[in-house]
N, CA, C and O of each residue as an XYZ file, in Angstrom:
956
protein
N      78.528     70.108    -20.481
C      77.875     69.206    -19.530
C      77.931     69.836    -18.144
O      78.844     70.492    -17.641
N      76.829     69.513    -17.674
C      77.074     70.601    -16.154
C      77.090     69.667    -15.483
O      76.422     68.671    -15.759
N      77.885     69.755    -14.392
C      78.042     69.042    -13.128
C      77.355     69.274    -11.967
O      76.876     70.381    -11.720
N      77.237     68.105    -11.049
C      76.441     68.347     -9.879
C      77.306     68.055     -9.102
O      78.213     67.224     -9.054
N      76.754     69.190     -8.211
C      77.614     68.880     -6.685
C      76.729     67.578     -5.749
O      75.595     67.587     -5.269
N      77.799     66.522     -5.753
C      77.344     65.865     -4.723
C      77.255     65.801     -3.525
O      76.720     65.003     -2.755
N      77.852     66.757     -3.401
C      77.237     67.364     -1.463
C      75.765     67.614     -0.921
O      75.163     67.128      0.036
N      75.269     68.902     -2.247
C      74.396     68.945     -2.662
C      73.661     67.982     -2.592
O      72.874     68.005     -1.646
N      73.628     67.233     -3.173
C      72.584     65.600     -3.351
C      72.314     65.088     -2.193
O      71.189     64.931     -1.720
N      73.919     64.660     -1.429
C      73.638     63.883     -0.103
C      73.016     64.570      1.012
O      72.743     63.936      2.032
N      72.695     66.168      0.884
C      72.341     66.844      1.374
C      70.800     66.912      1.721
O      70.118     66.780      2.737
N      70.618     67.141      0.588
C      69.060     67.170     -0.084
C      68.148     65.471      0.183
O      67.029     65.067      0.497
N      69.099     65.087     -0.079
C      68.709     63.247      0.160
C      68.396     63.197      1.748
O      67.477     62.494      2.167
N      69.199     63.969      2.606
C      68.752     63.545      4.464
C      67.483     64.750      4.511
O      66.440     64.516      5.121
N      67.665     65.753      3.958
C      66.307     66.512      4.464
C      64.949     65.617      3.809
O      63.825     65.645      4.310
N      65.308     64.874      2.652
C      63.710     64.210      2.289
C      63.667     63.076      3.146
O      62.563     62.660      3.498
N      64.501     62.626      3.456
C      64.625     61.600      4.236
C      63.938     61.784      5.848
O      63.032     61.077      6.290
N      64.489     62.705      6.447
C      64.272     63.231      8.050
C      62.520     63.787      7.622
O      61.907     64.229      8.594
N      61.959     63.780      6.646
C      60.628     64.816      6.150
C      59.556     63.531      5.924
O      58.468     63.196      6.392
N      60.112     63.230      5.345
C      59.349     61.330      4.948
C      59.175     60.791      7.109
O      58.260     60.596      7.909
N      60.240     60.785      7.111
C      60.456     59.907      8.795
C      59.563     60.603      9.761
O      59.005     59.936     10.633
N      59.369     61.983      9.673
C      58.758     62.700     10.573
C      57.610     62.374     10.168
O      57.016     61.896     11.135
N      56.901     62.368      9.173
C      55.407     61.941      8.408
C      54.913     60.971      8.896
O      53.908     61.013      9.605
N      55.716     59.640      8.512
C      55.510     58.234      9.301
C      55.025     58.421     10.739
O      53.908     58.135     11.170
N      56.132     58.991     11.458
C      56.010     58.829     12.885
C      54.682     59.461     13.365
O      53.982     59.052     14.292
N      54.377     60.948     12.258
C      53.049     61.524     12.650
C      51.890     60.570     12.192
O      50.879     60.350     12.860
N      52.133     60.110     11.135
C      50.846     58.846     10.625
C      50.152     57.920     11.813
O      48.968     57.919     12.150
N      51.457     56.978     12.449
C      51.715     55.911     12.891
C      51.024     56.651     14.504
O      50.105     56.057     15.068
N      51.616     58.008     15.115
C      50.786     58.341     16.261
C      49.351     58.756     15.788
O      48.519     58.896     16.684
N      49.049     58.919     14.800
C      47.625     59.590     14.789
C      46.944     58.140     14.587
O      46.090     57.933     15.450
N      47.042     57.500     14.028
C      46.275     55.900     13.798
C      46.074     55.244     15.341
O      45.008     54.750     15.707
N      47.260     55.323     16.163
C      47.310     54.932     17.595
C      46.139     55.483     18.490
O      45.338     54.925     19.241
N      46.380     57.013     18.061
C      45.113     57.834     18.921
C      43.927     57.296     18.431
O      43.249     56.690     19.260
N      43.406     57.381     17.021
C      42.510     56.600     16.281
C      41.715     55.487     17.201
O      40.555     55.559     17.605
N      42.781     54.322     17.435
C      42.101     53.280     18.113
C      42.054     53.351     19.381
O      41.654     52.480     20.153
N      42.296     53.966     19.527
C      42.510     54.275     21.567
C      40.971     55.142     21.533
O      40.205     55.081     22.494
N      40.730     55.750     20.589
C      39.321     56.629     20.573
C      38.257     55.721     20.256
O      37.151     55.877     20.774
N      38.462     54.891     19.541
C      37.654     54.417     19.036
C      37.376     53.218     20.100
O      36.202     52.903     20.292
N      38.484     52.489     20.850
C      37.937     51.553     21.745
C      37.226     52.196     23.075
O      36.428     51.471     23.668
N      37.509     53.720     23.654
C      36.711     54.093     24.056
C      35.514     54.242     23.767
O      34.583     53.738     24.395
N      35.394     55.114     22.563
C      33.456     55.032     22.263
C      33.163     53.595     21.823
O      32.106     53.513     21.197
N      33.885     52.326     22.001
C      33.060     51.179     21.658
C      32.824     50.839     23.203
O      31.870     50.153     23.568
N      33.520     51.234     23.847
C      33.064     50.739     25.250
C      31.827     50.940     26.221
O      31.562     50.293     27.234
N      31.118     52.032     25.638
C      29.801     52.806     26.038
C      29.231     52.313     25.102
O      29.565     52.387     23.920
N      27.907     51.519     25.764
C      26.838     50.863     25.547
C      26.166     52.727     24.861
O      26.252     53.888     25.260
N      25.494     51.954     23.585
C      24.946     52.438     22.830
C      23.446     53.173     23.590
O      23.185     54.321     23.231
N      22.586     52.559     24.521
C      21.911     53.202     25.414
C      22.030     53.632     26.462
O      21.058     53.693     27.214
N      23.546     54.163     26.921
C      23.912     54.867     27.714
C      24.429     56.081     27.492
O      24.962     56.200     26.389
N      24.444     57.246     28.359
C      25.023     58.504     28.648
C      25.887     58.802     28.507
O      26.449     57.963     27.802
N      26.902     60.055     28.877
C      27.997     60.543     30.053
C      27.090     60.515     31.390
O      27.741     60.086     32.342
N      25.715     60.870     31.724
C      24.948     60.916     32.793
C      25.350     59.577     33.636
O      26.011     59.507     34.672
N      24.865     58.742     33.024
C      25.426     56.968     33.674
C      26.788     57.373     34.205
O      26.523     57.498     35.401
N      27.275     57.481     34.157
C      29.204     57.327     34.400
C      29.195     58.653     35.237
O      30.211     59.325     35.063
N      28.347     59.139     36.039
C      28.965     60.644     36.711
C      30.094     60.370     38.203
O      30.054     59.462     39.033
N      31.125     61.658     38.085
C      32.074     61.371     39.382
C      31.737     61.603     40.410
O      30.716     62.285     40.488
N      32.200     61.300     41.302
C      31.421     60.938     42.901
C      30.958     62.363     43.198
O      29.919     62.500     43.844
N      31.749     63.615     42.713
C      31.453     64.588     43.039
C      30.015     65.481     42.342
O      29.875     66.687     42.543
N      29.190     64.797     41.654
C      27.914     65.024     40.769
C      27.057     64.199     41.432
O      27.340     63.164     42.036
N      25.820     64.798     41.264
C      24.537     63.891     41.511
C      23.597     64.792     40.746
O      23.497     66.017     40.670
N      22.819     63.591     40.104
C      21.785     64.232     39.396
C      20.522     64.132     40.374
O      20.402     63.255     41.230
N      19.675     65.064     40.151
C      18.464     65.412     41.149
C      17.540     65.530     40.540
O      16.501     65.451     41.197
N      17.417     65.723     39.325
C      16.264     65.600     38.507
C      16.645     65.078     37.101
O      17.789     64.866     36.697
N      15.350     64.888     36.349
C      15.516     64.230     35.178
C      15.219     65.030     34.194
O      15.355     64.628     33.039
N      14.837     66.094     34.418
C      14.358     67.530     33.498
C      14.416     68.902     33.960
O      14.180     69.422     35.051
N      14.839     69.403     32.696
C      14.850     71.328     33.322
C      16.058     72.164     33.155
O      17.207     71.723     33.197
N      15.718     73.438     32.956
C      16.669     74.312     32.588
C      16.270     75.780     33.015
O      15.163     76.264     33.250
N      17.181     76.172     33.030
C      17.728     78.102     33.770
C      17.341     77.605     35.292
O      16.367     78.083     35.873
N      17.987     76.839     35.746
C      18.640     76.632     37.360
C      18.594     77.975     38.115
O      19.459     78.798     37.815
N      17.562     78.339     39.190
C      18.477     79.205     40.448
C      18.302     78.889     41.698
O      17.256     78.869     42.347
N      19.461     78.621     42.037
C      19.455     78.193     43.618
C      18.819     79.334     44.512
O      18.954     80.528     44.244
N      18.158     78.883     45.532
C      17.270     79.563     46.601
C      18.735     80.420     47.325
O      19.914     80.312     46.989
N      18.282     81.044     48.124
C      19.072     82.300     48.839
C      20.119     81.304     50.352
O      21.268     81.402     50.782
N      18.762     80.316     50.743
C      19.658     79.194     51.602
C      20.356     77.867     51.034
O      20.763     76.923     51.710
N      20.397     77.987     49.838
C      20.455     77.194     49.464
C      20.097     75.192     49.526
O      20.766     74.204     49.225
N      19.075     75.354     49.934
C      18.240     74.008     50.145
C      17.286     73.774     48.802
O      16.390     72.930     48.805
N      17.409     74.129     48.319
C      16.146     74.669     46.824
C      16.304     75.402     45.934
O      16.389     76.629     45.883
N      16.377     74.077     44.671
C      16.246     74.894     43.505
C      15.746     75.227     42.678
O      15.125     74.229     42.313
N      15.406     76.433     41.654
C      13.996     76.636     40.798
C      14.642     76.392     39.264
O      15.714     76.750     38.777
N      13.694     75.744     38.805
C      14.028     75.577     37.465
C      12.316     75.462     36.194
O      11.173     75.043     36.380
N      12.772     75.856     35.435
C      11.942     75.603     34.719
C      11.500     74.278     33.731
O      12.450     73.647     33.267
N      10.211     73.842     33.398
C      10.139     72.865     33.018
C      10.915     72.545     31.250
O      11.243     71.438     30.825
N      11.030     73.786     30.557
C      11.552     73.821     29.086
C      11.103     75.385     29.225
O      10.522     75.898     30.182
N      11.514     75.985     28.050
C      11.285     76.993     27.212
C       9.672     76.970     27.188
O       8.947     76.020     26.893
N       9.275     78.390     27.613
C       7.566     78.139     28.041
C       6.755     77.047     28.427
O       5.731     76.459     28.079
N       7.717     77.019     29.365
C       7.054     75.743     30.610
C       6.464     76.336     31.839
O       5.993     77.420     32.184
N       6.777     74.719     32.549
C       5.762     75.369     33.762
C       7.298     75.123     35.026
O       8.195     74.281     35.000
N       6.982     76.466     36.178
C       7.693     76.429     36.910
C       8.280     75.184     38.121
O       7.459     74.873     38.984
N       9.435     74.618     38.160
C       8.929     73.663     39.445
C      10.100     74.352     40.370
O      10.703     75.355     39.990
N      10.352     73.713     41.611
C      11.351     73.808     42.643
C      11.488     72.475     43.093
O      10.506     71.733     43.091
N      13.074     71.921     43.645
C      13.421     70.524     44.014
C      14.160     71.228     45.064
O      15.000     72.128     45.049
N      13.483     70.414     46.149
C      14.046     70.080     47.231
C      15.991     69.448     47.455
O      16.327     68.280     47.650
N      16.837     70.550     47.349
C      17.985     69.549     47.293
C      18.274     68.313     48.602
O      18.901     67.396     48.073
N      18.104     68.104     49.622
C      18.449     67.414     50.936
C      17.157     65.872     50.058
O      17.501     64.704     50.238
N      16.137     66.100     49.413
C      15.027     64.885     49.313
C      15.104     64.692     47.394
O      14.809     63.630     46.847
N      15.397     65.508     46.895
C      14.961     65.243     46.224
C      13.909     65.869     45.500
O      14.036     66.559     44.488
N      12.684     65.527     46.197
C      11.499     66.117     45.937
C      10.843     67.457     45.172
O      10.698     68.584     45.646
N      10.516     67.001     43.919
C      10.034     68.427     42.794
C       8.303     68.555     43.161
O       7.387     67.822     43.531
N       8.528     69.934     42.809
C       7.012     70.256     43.296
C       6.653     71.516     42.287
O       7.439     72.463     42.249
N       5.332     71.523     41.381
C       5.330     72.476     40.640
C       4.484     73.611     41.832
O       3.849     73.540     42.884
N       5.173     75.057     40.449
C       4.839     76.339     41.204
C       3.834     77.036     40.274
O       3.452     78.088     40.787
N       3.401     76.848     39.337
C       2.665     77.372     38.393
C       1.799     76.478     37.812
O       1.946     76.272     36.607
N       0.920     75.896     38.411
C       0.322     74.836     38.128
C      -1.374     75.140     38.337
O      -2.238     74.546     37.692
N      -1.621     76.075     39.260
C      -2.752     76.371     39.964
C      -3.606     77.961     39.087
O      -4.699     78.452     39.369
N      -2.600     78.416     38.004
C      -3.833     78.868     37.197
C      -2.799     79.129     35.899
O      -1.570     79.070     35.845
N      -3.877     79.466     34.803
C      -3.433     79.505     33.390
C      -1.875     80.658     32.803
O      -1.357     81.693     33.223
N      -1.711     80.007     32.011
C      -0.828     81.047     31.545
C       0.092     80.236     30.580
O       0.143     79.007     30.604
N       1.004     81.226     29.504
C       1.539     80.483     28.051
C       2.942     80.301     28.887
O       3.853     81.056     28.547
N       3.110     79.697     29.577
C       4.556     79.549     29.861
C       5.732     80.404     30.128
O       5.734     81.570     29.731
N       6.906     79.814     30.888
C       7.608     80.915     31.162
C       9.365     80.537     30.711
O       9.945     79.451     30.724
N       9.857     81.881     30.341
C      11.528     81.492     30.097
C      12.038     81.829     31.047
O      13.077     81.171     31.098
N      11.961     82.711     32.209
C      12.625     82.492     32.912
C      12.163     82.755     34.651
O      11.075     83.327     34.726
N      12.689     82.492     35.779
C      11.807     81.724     37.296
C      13.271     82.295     38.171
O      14.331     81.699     37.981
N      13.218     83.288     38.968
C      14.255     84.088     39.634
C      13.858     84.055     40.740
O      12.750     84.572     40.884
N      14.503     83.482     41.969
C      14.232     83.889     43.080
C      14.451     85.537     43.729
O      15.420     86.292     43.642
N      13.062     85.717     44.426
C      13.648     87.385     44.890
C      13.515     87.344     46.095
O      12.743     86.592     46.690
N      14.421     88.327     46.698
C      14.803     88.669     48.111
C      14.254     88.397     49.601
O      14.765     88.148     50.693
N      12.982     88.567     49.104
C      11.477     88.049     49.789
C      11.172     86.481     50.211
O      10.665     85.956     51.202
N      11.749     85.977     48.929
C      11.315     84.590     48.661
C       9.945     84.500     47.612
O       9.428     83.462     47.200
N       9.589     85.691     47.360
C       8.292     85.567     46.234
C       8.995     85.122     44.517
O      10.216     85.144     44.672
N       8.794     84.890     43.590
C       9.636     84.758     42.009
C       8.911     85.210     41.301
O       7.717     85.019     41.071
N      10.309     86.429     40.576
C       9.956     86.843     39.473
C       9.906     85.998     38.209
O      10.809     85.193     37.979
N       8.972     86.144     37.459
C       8.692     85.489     36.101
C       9.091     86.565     35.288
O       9.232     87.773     35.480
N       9.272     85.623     34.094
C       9.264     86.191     32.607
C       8.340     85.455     31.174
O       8.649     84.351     30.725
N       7.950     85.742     30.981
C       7.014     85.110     29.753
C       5.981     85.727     28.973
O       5.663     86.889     29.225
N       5.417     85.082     28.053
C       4.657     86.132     27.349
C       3.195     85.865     27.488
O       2.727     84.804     27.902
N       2.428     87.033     27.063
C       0.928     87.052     27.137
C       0.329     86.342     26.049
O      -0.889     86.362     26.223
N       0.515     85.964     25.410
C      -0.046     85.125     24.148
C       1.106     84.003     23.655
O       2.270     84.024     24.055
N       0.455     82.831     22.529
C       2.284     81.793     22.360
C       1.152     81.267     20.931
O       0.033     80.755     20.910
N       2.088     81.690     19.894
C       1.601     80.829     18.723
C       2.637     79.754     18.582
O       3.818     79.993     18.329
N       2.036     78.330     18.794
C       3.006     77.819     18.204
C       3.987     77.602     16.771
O       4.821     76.741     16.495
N       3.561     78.600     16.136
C       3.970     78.539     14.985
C       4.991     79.562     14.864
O       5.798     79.646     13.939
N       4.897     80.343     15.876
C       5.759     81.606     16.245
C       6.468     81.700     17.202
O       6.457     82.922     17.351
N       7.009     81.364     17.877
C       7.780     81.191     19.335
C       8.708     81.955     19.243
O       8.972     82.346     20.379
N       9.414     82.429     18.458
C      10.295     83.399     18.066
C       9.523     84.565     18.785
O      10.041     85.065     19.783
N       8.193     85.069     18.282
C       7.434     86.367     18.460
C       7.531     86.350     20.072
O       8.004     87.360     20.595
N       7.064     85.138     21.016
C       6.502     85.067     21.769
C       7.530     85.752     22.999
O       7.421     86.633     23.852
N       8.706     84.673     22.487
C       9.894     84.801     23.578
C      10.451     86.535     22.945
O      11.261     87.067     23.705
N      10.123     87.258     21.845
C      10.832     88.523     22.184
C       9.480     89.348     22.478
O       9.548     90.561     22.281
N       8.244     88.806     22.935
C       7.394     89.557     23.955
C       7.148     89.295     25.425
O       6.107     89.662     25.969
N       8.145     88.639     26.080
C       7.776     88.410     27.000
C       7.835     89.890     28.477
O       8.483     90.931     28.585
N       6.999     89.335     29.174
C       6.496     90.369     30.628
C       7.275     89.774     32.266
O       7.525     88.640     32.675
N       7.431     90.849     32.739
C       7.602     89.963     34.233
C       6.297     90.533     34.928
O       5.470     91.439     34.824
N       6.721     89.148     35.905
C       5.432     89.353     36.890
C       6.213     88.732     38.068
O       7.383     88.355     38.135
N       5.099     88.738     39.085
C       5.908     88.650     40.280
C       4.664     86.992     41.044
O       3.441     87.076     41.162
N       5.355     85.966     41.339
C       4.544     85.135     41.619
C       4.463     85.049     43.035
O       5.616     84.902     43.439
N       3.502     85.073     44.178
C       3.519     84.764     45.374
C       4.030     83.837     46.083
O       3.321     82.835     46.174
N       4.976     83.813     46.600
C       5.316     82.201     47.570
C       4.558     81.386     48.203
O       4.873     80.243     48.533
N       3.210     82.088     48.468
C       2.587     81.426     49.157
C       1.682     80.711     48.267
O       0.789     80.036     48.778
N       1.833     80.793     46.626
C       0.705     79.792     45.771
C      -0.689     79.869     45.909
O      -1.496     78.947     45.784
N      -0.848     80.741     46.107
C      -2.525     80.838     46.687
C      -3.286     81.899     45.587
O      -4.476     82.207     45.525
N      -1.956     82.405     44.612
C      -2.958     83.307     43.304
C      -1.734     83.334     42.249
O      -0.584     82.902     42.327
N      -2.492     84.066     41.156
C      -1.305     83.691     40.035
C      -0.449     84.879     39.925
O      -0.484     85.858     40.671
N       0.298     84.699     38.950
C       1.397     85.521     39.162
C       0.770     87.168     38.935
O      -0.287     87.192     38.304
N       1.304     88.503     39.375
C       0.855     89.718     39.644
C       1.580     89.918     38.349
O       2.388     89.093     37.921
N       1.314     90.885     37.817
C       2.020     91.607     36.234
C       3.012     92.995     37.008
O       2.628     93.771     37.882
N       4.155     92.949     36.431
C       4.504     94.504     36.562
C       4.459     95.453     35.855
O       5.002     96.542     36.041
N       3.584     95.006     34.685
C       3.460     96.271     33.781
C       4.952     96.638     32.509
O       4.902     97.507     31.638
N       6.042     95.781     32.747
C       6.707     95.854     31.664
C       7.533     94.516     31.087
O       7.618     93.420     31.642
N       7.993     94.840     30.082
C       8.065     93.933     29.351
C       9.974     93.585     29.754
O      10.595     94.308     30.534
N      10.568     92.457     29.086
C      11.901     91.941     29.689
C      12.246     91.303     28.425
O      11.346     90.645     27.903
N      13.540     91.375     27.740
C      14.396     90.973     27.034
C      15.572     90.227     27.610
O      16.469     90.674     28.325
N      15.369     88.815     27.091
C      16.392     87.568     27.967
C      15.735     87.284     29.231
O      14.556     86.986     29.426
N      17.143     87.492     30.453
C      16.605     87.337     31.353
C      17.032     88.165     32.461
O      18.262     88.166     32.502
N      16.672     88.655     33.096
C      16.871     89.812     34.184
C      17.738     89.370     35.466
O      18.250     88.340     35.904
N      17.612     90.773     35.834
C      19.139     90.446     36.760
C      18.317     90.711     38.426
O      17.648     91.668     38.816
N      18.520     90.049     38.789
C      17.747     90.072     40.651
C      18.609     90.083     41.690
O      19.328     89.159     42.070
N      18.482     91.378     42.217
C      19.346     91.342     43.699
C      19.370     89.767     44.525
O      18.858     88.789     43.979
N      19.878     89.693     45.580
C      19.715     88.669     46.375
C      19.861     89.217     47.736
O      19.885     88.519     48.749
N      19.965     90.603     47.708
C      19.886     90.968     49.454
C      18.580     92.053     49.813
O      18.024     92.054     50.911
N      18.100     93.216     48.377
C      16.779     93.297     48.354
C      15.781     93.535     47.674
O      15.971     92.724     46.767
N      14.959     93.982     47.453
C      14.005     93.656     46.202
C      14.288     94.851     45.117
O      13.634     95.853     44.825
N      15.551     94.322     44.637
C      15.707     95.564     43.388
C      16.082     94.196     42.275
O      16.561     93.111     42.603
N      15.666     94.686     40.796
C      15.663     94.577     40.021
C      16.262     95.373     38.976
O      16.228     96.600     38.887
N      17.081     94.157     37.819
C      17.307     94.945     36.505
C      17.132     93.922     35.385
O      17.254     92.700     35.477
N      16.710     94.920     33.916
C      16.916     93.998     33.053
C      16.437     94.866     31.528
O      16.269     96.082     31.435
N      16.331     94.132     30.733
C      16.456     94.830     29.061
C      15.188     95.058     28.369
O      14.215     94.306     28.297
N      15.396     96.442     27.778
C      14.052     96.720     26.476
C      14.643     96.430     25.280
O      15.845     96.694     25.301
N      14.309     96.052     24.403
C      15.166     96.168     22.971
C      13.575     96.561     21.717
O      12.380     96.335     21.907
N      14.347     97.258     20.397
C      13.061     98.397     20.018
C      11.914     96.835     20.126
O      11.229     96.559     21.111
N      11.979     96.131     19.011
C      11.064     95.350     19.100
C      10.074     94.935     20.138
O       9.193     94.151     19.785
N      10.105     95.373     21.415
C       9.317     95.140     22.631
C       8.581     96.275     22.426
O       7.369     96.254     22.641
N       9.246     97.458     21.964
C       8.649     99.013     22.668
C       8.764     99.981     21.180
O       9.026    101.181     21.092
N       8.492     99.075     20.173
C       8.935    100.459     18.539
C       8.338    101.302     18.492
O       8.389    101.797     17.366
N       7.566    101.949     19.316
C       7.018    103.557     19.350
C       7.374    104.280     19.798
O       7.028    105.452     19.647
N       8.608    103.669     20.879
C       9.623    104.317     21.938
C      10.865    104.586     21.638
O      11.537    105.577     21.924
N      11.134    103.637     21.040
C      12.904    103.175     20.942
C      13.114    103.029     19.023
O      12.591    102.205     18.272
N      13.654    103.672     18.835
C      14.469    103.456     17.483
C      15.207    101.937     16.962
O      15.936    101.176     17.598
N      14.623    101.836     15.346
C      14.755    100.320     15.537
C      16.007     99.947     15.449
O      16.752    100.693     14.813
N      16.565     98.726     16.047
C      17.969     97.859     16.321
C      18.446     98.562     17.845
O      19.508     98.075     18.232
N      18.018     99.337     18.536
C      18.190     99.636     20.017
C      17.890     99.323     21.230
O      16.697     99.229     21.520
N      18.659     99.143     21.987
C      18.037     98.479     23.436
C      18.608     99.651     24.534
O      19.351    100.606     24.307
N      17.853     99.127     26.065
C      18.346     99.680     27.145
C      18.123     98.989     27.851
O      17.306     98.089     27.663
N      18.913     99.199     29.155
C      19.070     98.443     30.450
C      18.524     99.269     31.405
O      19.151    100.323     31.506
N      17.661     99.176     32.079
C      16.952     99.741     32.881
C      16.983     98.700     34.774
O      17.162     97.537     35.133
N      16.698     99.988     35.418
C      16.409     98.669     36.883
C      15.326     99.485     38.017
O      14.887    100.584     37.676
N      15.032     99.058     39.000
C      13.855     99.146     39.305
C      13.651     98.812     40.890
O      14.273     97.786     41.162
N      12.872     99.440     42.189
C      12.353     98.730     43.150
C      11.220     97.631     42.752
O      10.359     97.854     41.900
N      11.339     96.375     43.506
C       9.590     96.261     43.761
C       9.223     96.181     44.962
O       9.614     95.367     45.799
N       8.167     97.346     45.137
C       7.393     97.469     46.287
C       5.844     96.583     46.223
O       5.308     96.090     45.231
N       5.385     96.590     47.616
C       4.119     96.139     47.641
C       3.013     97.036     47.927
O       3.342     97.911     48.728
N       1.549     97.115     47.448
C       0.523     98.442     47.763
C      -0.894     97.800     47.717
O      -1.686     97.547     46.810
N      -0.888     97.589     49.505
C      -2.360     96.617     49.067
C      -1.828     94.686     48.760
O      -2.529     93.749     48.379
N      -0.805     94.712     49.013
C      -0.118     93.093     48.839
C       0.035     93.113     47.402
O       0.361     92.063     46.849
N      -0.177     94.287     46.636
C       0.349     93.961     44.791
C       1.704     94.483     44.464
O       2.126     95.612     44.716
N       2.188     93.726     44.000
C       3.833     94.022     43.779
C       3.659     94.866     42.712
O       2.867     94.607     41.807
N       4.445     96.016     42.751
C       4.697     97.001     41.534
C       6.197     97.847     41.594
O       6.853     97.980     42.628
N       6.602     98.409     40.195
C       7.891     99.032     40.183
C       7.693    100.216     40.896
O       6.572    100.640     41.178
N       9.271    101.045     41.351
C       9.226    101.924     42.119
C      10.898    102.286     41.480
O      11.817    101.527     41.169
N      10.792    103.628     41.463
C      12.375    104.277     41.160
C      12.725    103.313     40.242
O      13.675    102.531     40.204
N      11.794    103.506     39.511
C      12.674    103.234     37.597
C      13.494    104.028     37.250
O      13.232    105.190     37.558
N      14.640    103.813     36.581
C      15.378    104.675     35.825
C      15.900    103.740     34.623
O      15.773    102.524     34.760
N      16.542    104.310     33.333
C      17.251    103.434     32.213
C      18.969    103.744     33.219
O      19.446    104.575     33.992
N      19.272    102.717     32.682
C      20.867    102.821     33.417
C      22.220    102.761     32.143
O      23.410    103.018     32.327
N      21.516    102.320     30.818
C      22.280    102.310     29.735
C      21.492    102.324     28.601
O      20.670    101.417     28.463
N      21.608    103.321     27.633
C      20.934    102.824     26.002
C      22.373    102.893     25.136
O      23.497    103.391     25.079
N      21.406    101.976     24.506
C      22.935    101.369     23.718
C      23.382    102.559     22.832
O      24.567    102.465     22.510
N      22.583    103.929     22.232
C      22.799    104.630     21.605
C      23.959    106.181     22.247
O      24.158    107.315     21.811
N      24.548    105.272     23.640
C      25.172    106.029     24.354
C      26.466    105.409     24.133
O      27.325    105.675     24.973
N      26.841    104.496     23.002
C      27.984    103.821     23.087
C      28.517    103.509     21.969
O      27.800    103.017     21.097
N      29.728    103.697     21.767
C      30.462    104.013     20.369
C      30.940    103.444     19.461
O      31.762    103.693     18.579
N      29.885    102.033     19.990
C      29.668    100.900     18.485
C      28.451    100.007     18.796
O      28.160     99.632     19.932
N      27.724     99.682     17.601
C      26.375     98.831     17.939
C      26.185     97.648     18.490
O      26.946     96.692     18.343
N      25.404     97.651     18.993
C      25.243     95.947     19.959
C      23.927     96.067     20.351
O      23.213     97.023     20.048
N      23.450     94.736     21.289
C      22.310     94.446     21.439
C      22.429     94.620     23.018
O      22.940     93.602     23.485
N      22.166     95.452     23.887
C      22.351     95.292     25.130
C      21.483     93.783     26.030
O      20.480     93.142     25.717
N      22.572     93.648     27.389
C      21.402     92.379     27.781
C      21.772     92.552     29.392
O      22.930     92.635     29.802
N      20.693     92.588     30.161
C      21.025     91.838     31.386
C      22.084     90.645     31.877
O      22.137     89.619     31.198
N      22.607     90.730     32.610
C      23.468     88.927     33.385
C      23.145     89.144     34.458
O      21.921     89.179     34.582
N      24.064     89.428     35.919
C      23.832     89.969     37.231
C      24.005     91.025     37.528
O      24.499     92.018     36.994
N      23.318     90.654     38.969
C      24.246     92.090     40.354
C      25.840     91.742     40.464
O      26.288     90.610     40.646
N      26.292     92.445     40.378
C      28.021     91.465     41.185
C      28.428     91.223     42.267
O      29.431     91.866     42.577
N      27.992     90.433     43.105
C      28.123     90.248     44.790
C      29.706     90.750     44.965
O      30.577     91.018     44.138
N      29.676     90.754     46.464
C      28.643     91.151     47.386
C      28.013     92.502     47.393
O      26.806     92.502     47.632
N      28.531     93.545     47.200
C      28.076     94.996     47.280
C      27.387     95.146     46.103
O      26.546     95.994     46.401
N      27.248     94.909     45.167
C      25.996     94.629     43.696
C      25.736     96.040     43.332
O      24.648     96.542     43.047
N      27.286     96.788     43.402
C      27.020     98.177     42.690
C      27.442     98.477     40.899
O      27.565     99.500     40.226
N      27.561     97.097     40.632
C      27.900     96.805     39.550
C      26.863     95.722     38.575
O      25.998     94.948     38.985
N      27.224     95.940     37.427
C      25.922     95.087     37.000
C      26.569     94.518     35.781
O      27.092     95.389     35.086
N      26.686     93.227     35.300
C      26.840     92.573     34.165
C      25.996     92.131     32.696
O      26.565     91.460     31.835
């Protein structure tokens, strides 16, 4: 007959014991959090926001729009109406939205950059199937739109992947090829980062001192290269 140590037992008996107790106590706080969550989301009216409830330190200024850039004085900001939309700018001190691309045709734009000048660079494409939007947004062009609204946007002759990177002190530019824009050029799954003056000739904006500044086939694992910024203040760096 074998014997048991009852030390053993009484032993074994407080660790299931202290294991059980710790369980409970975790049960009993997670059920607590439970209703504490739950009487919060019952407390928000079913046709309300987080927008409704903003802290003193938020104000909403508009009711639509996306890829935000604040003007250089910051009194004005440009945003776009959606994904191949139309450009507007809001007045921050009023309020007041006012479209910028309204006064002649074109398939919409992804992205509305203030430049140095005060003129905006665009991005968007020359054709838009709706059935294809995929195609559209990896053909898109920049162009350069006048501040003064009085003609449509000028073309620069190349094409932009994402969204490009814009000085803010003078009219230099950077931003991305990837092959699919350029496959007679570029080897497929490759991109480069390239940047650029824009000058004026005759009042038409065009590039000046192009160079590529990175191809991805210079780097010692694959990726998709992309534009972000300049890096203030001295913007000898690029993200």
């Amino acid at each position: 007959m074998t014997q048991t140590n009852p030390f053993a037992i009484r032993r074994g008996s407080g660790i299931t014991l202290a294991l059980r107790t710790k369980f409970l106590l975790f049960t009993v706080l997670l059920a607590v959090c439970s209703l504490r969550g739950g009487e919060s989301e019952s407390s928000q009216k079913e046709d309300e926001s987080p927008a409704d409830h903003l802290p003193a330190h938020i104000k909403r200024i508009t009711w639509f729009g996306e890829r935000a850039d604040w003007s250089h004085d910051g009194k004005r900001i440009l945003f776009l109406e959606k994904t191949f939309g139309d450009v507007y700018e809001v007045e921050r001190a009023t309020s007041v939205i006012r479209p910028l691309t309204h006064h002649y045709r074109h398939h919409g734009y992804t992205r509305a950059l203030y430049l140095a000048s005060g003129d905006i660079l665009l991005s968007g494409p020359e054709e838009f199937d709706p059935q294809k939007p995929g195609d559209a947004r990896a053909q898109c062009w920049l162009s350069v739109l006048d501040k003064s609204l009085t003609k449509p946007a000028a073309p620069l002759g190349t094409k932009c992947s994402e969204g490009p990177a814009v000085s803010r002190k003078r009219m230099h530019i950077a931003w991305t090829h990837v092959s699919a824009q350029y496959p007679d050029q570029m080897e497929k799954g490759s991109s480069r980062m390239l940047e650029a003056d824009i000058v004026y000739e005759e009042g038409k904006p065009k590039l000046a001192n192009q160079r590529v500044i990175l191809d991805s086939h210079d780097l010692p694992f694959r990726c998709t290269l992309e534009t972000q910024n300049l890096v203030p203040p001295h913007e000898k760096s690029l993200t």
